[in-house]
C-alpha positions in Angstrom: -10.0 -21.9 -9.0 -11.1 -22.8 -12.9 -8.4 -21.8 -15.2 -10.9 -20.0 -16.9 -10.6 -17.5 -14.5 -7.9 -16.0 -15.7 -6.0 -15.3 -12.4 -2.5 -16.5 -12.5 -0.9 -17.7 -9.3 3.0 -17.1 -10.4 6.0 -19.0 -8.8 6.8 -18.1 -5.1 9.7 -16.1 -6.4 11.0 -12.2 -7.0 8.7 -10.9 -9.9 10.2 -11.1 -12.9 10.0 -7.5 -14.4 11.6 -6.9 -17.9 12.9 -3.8 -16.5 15.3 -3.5 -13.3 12.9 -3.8 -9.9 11.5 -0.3 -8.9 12.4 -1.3 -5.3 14.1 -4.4 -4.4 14.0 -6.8 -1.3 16.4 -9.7 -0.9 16.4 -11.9 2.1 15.1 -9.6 4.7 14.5 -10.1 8.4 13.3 -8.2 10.8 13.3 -9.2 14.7 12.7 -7.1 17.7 13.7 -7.4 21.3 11.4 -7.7 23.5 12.2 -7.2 27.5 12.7 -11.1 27.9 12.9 -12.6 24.5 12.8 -11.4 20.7 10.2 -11.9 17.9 10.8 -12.7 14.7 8.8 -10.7 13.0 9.7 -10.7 9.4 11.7 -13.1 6.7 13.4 -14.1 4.8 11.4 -11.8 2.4 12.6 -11.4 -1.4 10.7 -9.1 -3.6 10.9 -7.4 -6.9 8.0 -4.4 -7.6 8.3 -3.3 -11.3 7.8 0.3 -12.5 4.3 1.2 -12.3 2.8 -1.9 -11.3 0.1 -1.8 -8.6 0.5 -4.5 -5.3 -0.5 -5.5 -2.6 0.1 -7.5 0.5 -2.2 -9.6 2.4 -1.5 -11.8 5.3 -2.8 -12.7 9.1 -2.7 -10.2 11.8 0.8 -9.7 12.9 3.1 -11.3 10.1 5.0 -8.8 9.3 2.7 -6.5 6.7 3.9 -3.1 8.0 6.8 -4.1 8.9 8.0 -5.0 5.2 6.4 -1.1 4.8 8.4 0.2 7.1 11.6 -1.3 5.7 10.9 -0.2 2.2 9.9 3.0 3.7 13.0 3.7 5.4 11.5 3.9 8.8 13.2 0.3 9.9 16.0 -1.1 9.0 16.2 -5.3 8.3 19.1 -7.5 10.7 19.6 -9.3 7.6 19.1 -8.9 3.9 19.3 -5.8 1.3 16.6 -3.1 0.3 17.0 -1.1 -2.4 14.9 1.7 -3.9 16.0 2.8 -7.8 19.2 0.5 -7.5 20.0 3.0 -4.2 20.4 1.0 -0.7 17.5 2.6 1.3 18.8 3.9 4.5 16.3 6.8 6.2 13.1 7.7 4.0 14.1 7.7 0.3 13.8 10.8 -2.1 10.7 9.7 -4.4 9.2 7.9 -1.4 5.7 8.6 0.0 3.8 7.1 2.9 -0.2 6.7 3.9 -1.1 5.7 6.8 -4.1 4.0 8.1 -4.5 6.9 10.9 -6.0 10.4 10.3 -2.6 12.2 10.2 -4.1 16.0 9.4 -3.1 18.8 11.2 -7.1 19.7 13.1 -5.0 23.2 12.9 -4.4 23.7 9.3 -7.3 24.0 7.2 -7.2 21.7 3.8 -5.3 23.4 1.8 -2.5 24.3 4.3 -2.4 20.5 5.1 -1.9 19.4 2.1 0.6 22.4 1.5 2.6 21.4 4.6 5.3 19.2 3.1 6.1 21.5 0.5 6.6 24.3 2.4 8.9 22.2 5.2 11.0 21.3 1.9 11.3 25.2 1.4 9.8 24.6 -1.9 9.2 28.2 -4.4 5.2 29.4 -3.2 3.9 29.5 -6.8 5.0 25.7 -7.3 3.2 25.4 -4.3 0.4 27.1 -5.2 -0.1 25.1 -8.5 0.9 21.6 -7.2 -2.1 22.2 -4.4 -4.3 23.4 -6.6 -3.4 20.4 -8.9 -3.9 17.9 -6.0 -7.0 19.5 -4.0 -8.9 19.1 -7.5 -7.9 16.0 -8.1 -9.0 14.9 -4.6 -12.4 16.2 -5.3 -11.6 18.5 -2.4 -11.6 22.0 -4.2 -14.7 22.9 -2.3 -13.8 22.5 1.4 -9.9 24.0 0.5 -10.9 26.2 3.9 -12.6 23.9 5.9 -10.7 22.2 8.8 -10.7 18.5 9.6 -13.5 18.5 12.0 -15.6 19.1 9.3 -14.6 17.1 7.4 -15.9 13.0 7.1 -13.5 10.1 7.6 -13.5 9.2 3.6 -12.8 13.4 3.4 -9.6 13.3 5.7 -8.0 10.6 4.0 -8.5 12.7 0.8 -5.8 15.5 2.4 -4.1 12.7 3.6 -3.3 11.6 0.1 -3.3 14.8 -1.5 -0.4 15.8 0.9 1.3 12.9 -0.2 0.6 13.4 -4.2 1.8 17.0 -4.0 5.4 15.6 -3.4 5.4 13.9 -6.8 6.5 10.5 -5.3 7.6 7.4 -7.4 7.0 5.2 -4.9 3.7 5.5 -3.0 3.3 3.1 0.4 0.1 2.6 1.6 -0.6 1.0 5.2 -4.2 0.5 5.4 -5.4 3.7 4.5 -9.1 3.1 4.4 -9.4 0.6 6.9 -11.6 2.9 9.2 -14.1 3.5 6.4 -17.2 1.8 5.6 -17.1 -0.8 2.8 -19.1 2.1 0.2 -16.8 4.5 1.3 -14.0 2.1 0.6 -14.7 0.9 -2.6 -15.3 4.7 -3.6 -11.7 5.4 -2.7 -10.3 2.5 -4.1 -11.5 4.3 -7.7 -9.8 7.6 -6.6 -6.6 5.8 -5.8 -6.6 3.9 -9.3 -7.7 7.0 -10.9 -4.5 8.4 -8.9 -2.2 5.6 -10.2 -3.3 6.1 -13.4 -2.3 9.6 -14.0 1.0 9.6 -12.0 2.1 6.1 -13.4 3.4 5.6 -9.7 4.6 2.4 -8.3 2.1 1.5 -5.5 2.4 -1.0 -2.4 -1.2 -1.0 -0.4 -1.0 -2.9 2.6 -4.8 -4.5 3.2 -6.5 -7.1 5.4 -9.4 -7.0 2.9 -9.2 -9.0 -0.1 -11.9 -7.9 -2.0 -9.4 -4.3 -1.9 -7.0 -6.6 -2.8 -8.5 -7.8 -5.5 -9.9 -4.9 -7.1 -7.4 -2.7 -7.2 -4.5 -4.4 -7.5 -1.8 -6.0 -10.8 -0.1 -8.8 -8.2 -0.7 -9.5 -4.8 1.6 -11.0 -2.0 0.2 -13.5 0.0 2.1 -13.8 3.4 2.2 -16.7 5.8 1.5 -16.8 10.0 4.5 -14.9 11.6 7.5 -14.3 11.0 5.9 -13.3 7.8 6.8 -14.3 4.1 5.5 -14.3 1.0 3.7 -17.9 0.2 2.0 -17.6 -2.7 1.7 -14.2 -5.4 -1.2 -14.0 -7.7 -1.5 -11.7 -11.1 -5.1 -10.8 -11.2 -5.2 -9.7 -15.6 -6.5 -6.8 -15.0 -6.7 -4.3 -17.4 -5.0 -1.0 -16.6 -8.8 1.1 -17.5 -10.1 -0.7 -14.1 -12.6 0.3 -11.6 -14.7 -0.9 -8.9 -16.9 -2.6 -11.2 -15.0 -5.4 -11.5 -16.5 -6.2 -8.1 -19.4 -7.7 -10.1 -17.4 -9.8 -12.1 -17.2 -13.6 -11.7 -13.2 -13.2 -12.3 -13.1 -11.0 -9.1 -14.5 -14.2 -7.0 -12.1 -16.2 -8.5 -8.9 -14.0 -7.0 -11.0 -13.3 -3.5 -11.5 -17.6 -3.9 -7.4 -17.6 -4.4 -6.7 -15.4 -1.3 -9.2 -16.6 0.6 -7.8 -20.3 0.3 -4.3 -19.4 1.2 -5.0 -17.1 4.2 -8.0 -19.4 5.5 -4.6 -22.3 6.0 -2.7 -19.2 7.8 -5.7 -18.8 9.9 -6.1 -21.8 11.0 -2.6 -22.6 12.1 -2.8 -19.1 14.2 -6.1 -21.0 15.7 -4.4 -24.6 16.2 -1.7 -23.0 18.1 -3.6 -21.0 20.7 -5.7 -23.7 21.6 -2.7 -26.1 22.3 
């Protein structure tokens, strides 16, 4: 990569935020039993994710991606190491905390609007805050229109929309995202990667988007983790200079193939150890 390009690859250490981390990793592991042996799936992982700052994680299949989500999540907890959300040890889900996943998870029984309504009203929450937070988050969505339609008629790209609005309407600080548009095609995709920035934007949310595609990567994130072959850490990070005022038009830009070039370098090494060792 030219260092014209502008894309810094920063020292495999925490990031260095002038404010205390958002959320915090230090030294975690993760291993599972398995019914004759364990895997070690994750670590020693340190991270630091500032206030605000978009990231993501990339990395081979089965290093330990959803994992680390899971752990910062508070839906797994590490053998070894600390994680800490807001200076607070994370131990079950975290107040502030929301999670999109890859899978449809709408109710086929609640039309839009009472999906996206669900959480609030679980958490007891007054109706006429209700009311305005889903009205808030269904325009947002670009879903104000099919507020009574059900997910069946719905498209793919559509029922991720509820997905995230029922996620936005909870205000969270910290938003984890686990391949959320994987199942789309690569137009739909880069469509939704604007209406996610757009999203970040407004709610100056701290995001973490797992991805297997760089060129998501790459678009729509501030820094983004490169993990090795399992057990899965972080080998090289890389600030792509964006500006804040970003969209999927920086797809076009000979700067974007410089930071897919980056990735692509690292992972294509990962790769080809994974390769090497299932032909031995």
């Amino acid at each position: 990569m030219s260092a014209a390009s502008g894309a810094k690859v920063v020292p495999l250490a925490p990031h260095a935020a002038a404010a205390p981390a958002h959320a915090r990793l230090r030294g975690v592991t993760r291993v599972f039993d398995l019914p004759k042996s364990t895997l070690h799936a994750l670590g020693p992982v340190d991270l630091d994710l500032a206030k605000g700052e978009f990231f993501s994680v990339v990395g081979p299949s089965g290093c330990g991606k959803s994992t680390l989500l899971d752990i910062l999540a508070g839906l797994s907890a590490p053998q070894a190491g600390t994680a800490e959300f807001e200076g607070k040890p994370i131990q079950g889900v975290p107040d502030g905390v929301g999670v999109v996943f890859q899978e449809d998870a709408s109710f086929p029984w609640l039309n839009v609007r009472d999906n996206v309504a669900f959480g609030l009203r679980r958490a007891g929450v007054d109706p006429a805050e209700i009311n305005r937070r889903v009205d808030y988050a269904v325009g947002f969505m670009g879903l104000k229109d099919f507020a009574a339609s059900y997910p069946a008629q719905l498209s793919g790209g559509m029922r991720q929309r509820v997905c995230i609005a029922r996620t936005l309407v909870l205000q969270p600080r910290l938003i984890l995202l686990d391949e959320p548009f994987g199942a789309l095609d690569q137009q739909t995709r880069l469509l939704m990667g604007d209406e996610l920035l757009r999203l970040w934007r407004e709610t100056s949310a701290t995001v973490l988007l797992i991805t297997h595609a760089l060129d998501e990567a790459a678009m729509l994130s501030d820094r983004v983790g490169v993990m090795s072959t399992r057990p899965g850490t972080f080998i090289d990070f890389v600030e792509t200079g964006w500006e804040r005022d970003r969209d999927s038009r920086v797809v076009s830009t000979p700067h974007f193939g410089d930071i897919t070039a980056r990735l692509w370098e690292k992972l294509r090494i990962e790769a080809l150890k994974i390769m090497s060792a299932g032909k031995a």
